[in-house]
Steps between C-alpha positions, in 0.01 A plus 500: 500500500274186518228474238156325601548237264846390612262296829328327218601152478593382148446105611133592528442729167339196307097422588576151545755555797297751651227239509726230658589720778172667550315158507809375730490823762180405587495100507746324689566278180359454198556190269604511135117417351347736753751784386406424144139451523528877693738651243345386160834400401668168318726272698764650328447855575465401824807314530713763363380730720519312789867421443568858456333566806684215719871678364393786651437285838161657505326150491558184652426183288406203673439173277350162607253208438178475566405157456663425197482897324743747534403807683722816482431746773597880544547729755594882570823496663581728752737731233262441291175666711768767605584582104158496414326722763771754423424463156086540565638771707673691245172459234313662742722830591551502091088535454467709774767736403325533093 
């Protein structure tokens, strides 16, 4: 028998992730000092998580110059919006359901 939780995605369980995707479901992109002015978070955090979140194939990183700064741009991927709208999906039977 499957449990509610097992739908839960474990890639998104940290705040930071959830914030990537959530900011990224509902932008087409989103660039690495946009994500952390949004987020509240150090480049580092962000970086980690990102990384994490590109293993998954849930974002696509983009990098490139603008001028002469490097810009680092991310994206939902299509597994990725899948993954997390099932995930969303699954938080929201497990509240209705308590």
């Amino acid at each position: 028998m499957k449990t509610i939780i097992q739908n839960i995605n474990k890639a998104f369980d940290h705040r930071i992730r959830l914030g990537i995707m959530s900011i990224l479901m509902v932008n087409e992109s989103a660039d690495f000092n946009m994500l952390k002015e949004l987020l509240g978070v150090t480049d580092g955090n962000l970086a980690s998580h990102t990384k994490a979140l590109e293993a998954e194939n849930y974002i696509q990183i983009e990098k490139q110059f603008i001028g002469k700064k490097p810009n680092t741009k991310y994206s939902a991927s299509k597994d990725g919006k899948k993954a997390f709208s099932a995930h969303i999906d699954a938080l929201e039977k497990l509240i209705s359901k308590t």
